[in-house]
C-alpha positions as CSV (number, residue, x, y, z in Angstrom):
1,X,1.1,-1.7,-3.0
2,X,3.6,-0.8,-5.6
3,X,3.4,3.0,-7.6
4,X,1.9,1.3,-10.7
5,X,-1.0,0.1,-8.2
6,X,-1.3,3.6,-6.8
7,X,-1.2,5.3,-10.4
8,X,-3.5,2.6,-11.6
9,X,-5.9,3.4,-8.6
10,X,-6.0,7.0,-9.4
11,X,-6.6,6.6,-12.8
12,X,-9.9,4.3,-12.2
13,X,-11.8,6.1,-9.4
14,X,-10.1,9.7,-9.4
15,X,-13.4,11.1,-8.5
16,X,-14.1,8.3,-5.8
17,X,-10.6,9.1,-4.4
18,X,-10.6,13.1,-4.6
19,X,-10.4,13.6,-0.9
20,X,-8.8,10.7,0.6
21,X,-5.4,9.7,1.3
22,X,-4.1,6.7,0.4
23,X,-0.6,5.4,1.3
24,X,2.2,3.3,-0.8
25,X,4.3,1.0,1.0
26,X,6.2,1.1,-2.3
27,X,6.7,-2.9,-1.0
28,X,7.4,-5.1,-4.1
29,X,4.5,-7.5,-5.3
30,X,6.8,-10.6,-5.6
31,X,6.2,-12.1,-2.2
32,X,4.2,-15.3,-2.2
33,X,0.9,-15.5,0.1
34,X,1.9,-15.0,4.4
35,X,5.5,-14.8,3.5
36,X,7.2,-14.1,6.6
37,X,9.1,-11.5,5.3
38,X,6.6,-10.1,3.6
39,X,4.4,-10.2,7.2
40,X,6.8,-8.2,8.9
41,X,7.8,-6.0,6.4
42,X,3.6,-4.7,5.9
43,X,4.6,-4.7,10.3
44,X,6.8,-2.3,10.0
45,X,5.6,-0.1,7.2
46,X,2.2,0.2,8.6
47,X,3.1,1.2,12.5
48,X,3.1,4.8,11.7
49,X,0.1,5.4,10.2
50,X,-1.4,2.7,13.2
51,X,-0.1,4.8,16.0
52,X,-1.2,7.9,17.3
C-alpha cells in the first residue's frame, strides 16, 4: 500500500479506523500480479510486524 492508499483509507472509514493501526509498506503499486520481486519485497517488509 502506497500513502495515497493510506490517506484514501482514512478518509472513507475514519470512524471505522479510529482505534486501529494500520501499516504502509510505502511499496509502489506498479508490480504486476506474484512478481517475484514484488513477493519478496511484501517478505521483507512485513517480518517485523510478524515476529514477536
Amino acid at each position: 500500500m502506497e500513502r495515497k492508499h493510506l490517506n484514501r483509507l482514512q478518509a472513507e472509514y475514519a470512524r471505522l479506523l479510529e482505534h486501529k493501526r494500520i501499516h504502509s509498506l510505502d511499496i509502489p503499486d506498479d508490480f504486476r500480479y506474484m512478481d517475484p520481486e514484488l513477493v519478496d519485497m511484501l517478505e521483507d517488509a512485513v517480518k517485523p510486524y510478524l515476529t514477536p
